[in-house]
Steps between C-alpha positions, in 0.01 A plus 500: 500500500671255258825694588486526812453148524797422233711731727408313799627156388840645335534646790440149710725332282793751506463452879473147497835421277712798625728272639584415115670813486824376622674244273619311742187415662359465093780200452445354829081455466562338138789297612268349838175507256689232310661298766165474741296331273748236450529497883131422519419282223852308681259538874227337345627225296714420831214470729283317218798242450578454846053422550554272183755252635388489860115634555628620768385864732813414702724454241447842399500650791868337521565639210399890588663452819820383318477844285415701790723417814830612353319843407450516889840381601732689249310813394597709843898430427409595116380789628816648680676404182233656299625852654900430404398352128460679145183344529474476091823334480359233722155500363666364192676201660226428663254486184796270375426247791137479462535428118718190621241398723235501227680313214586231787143455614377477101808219424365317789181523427527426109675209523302346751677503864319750627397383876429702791852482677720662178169754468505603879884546457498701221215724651707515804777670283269726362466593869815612544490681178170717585622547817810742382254579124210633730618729745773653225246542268229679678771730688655582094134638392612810736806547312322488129257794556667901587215648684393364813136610405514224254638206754048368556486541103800293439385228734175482444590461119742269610179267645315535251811333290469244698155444519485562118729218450315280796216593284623348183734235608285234616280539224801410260572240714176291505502511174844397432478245796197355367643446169914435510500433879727700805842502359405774178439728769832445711695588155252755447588650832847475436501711182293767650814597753673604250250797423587580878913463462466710152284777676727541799844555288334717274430768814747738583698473815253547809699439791330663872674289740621683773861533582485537859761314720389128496434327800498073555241380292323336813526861680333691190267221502398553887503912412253439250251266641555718836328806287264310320398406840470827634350696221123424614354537065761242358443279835148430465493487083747235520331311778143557276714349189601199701123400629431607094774322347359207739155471308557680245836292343330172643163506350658424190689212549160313530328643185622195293286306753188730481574513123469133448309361865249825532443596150570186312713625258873448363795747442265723287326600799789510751656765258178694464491544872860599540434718158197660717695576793773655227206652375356668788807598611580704256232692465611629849848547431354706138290709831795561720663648178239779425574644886670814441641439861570256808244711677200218606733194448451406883109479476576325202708235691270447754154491259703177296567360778096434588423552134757128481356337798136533405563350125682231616244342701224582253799300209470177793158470471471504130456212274450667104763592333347843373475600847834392601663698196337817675599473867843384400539793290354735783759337769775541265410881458498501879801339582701707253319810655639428854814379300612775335368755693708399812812496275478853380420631809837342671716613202349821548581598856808218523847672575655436199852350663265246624288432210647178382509338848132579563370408177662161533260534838265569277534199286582270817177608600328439142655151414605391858216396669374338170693208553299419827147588292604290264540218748234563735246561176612159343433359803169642586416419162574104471347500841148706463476587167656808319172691531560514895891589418386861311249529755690487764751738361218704401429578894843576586554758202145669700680477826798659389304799309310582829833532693696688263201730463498577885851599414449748218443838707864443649651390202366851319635716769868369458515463132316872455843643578683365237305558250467835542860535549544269107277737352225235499258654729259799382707847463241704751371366785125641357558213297529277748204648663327429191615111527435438827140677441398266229622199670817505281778507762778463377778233596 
């Protein structure tokens, strides 16, 4: 019994890390490890500075929008060049930029002229960047792992870097926030790209872009929104990610306010709740890993999607701290859920000449309806309270899960195909019998 059970758990673990296998992907997880919690403890101290010197739920909104809208304006021509670049060689340059960014926001804010204006600029170059580091980044996970098997593995371990690092960066940076102030964790920040540059020139050469004959970059543009578009799956997950990136990536931008104005507590408690929502998410992300397939990724999508919805307007209604820790952590794991789950099933049935121009769709649809969440939750916010902001998100995250769930017999039939042609879908269709018997239909 003790064996079997021993067994059982080697085995879950072996399945869980097999994207380790490939060094590649190995250098690439450490390397991002590193980098994201400097990118989150730099997120919170940002958002807690910004609250210090104005007390303001439109200011930050401002400031997320400012972060946001170049993501939504830039990242479909990043895209097209996405497909053209060595997309290592550029990852580098681009972890080059962001260190600039940081060590300019920490001499500002050390020496004492930080004010909003130089802090929404600066965030409005680290726009730019993300919207060429995003799209580039998710596309090179494809290149780093051999066998296509291993493609929900590597991304789901991929989240759960993330949400590791969302996990432990704001918990860093209360502390340091509380006790040296914002600027230790802009240098901070800084340093930590350099685990990123190190990681990516260490990899051997991993270079997939296609060398078919290029076209204008505004005509491969049109080709690829034209098939994202048409392909009924990657349509509706990137319209669900755009009503989820809505809430989801607005709801946060008032949690100083709930922090301090709901809760009554200081930047302690702000980074506990973004720590929570770390927290939660990656516990899902650690889930997603132990799949041995895709297979049940759509029902996946569509259960976080209520699962989000639900917790959020329980989270506007409560006033203890204790309780707030929980449902934050919950709608984290939910939003990462619908998150993560959407990306691997678009990089899994994607063509792969189009794969950089529809994950920049991808991340246009993450991070570019943000900007207007942002705004319309920092309004709602300084003009009902920020309890009736997450609420209100709360119902259209429930609206958007019945929808999308109406769509999910149509979406099965279409995606079916190509799994089975990938090698993804059960060998024997008595196996699929089997699925479809016990409820287990596979996507």
């Amino acid at each position: 019994m003790e064996q079997n059970i021993h067994n059982r758990f080697e085995t879950i673990v072996k399945n869980t890390l097999r994207a380790f296998r490939y060094r590649n992907y190995r250098l690439f997880f450490f390397g991002q490890g590193i980098s994201l919690i400097g990118t989150w403890m730099q997120s919170v101290a940002t958002s807690w500075l910004v609250y210090r010197l104005t007390h303001s739920s439109l200011s930050l909104g401002l400031v997320a929008f400012s972060g946001q809208i170049p993501v939504f304006l830039i990242s479909p021509f990043a895209g097209v060049l996405n497909d053209r670049w060595n997309r290592r060689h550029a990852l580098i340059i681009i972890q080059f930029m962001a260190l600039f960014q940081a060590l300019s926001l920490a001499i500002f804010t050390i020496t004492g002229h930080a004010m909003v204006l130089n802090i929404i600029g600066l965030t409005f170059f680290l726009g730019i960047v993300n919207a060429f580091e995003m799209p580039t980044r998710q596309s090179l996970v494809v290149e780093l792992v051999d066998d296509r098997k291993d493609l929900g593995n590597a991304i789901a371990l991929n989240s759960t870097v993330f949400n590791g690092a969302r996990l432990i960066g704001p918990a860093i940076a209360g502390v340091l926030v509380a006790r040296f102030g914002e600027g230790v964790c802009f240098f901070s920040n800084a340093a930590t790209y350099l685990a990123a540059i190190i990681a990516f020139c260490l990899m051997t050469n991993s270079n997939s872009t296609n060398n078919t004959k290029r076209q204008n970059i505004f005509s491969e543009l049109k080709e690829g929104f034209a098939y994202a578009v048409k392909f009924k799956p990657i349509r509706d997950l990137l319209l669900l990610i755009v009503l989820l990136s809505f809430v989801g990536m607005s709801f946060p931008v008032v949690l100083p306010v709930i922090a301090a104005k709901v809760l009554g507590g200081g930047s302690g408690v702000y980074g506990a709740l973004v720590a929570a929502s770390g927290f939660g998410a990656f516990i899902a992300t650690v889930f997603l890993a132990t799949r041995a397939s895709v297979l049940g990724f759509v029902r996946i999508v569509s259960t976080g999607m209520f699962l989000f919805g639900i917790v959020l307007i329980g989270f506007s209604f409560s006033r203890m701290v204790s309780v707030s820790l929980v449902l934050v952590a919950i709608a984290g794991g939910a939003m990462i859920l619908n998150m993560a789950a959407s990306n691997t099933i678009i990089q899994t049935i994607v063509d792969e000449n189009k794969r950089g121009r529809v994950m920049s769709m991808y991340v246009m649809a993450f991070m570019g309806s943000a900007p207007a969440g942002s705004i319309f939750s920092g309004y709602i916010a300084n003009s009902f309270g920020a309890p009736v902001a997450v609420f209100i998100g709360g119902l259209c995250a429930l609206a958007g899960g019945m929808v999308f769930a109406k769509r999910l017999p149509e979406i099965r039939k279409i995606i079916q195909p190509i799994y089975r042609e990938k090698g993804i879908f059960p060998a024997t269709d008595q196996s699929m019998e089997s699925a479809i018997e016990l409820g287990n239909t596979p996507e």
